[in-house]
N, C-alpha and C positions, 0 to 999 in steps of 0.2 A: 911721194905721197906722205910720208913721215916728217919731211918738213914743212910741207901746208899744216897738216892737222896741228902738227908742234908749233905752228904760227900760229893757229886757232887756238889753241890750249892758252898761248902766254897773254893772246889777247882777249880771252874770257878772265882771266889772274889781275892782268893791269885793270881790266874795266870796272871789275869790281871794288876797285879804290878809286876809280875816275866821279866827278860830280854826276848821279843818275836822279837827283829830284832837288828841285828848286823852293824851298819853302821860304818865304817873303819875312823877312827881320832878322829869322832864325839862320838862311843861308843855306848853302847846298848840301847834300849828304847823299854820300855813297851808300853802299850796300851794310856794311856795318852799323852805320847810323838808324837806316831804314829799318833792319831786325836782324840778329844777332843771329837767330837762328836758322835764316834763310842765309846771309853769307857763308854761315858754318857747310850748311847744305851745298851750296852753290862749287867752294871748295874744296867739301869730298867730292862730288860729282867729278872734280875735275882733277881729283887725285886718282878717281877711278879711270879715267882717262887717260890720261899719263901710263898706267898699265898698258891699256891697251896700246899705245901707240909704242913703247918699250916692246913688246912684246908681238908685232907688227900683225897686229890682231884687228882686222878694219872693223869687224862688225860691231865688237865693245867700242871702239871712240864712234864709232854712228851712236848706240846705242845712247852713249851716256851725253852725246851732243842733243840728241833728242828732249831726254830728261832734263837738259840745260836750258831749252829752248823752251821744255813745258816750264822749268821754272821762274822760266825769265816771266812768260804770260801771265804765268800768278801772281808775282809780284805784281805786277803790273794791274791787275786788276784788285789785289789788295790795298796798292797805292789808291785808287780811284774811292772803292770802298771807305777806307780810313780816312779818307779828305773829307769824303762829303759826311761821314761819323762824327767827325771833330768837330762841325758846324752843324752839329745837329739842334742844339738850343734856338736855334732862330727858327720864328714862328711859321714862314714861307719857304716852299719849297724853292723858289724858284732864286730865294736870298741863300740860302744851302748851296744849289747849284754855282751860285755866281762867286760867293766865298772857297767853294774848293777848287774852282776852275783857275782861281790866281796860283794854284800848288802845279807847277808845271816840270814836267818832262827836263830833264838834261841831256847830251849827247852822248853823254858816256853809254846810253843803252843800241846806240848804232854800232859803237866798239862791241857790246857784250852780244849783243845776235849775229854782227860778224863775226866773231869767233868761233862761234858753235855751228853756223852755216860752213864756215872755212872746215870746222871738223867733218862735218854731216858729208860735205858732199868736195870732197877731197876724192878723187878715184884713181885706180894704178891702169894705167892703159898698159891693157898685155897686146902686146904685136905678136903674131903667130906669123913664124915662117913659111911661107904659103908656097916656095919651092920646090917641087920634088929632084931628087936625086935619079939617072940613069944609071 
């Protein structure tokens, strides 16, 4: 159980420097790039997890896998958010829409919700000896 989740931990760490958004001249950008403050976030989350799995404590790395996972989403809908922001100046909605839909997704966010799934739902199979003694 401790080395899944601790596979899940290193691959929330990597992904967060892996390409997670595509923006057209400017180039790809990680999590850093994206906002300073969400990677900082994403980090501790995952220093608090790192406790838990030190500390063979399942329900904190659920817990903080969870938090990972809600942060991954907010990102993710502030990406969307912020795209179609930035192309606010154009007078149609529908030229809005068609300018932030070139701001695409990277793979690096298949690495980051892997990770935090690999944490979530990591579990300790307990076998109980179902022999009785005479």
């Amino acid at each position: 159980m401790k080395n899944i989740q601790l596979l899940g931990l290193i691959l929330v760490v990597v992904g967060s420097f892996l390409p997670l958004v595509h923006v057209p001249i400017i180039g790809n950008w990680d999590y850093w790039k994206l906002d300073h403050y969400l990677a900082i976030t994403c980090w501790i989350l995952s220093a608090c997890a790192v406790f838990g799995i030190v500390n063979s404590n399942a329900k904190i790395v659920r817990l903080f896998g969870i938090f990972l996972i809600l942060l991954f989403v907010l990102t993710l809908a502030a990406v969307k958010l912020q795209s179609l922001e930035y192309f606010s100046f154009l007078p149609f909605k529908s030229w809005r829409e068609a300018f932030a839909g070139i701001v695409k997704l990277k793979w690096g966010w298949v690495v980051e919700f892997l990770g935090a799934f690999l944490m979530i739902f990591a579990v300790k199979n307990k076998k109980v000896n179902q022999r009785t003694q005479i």
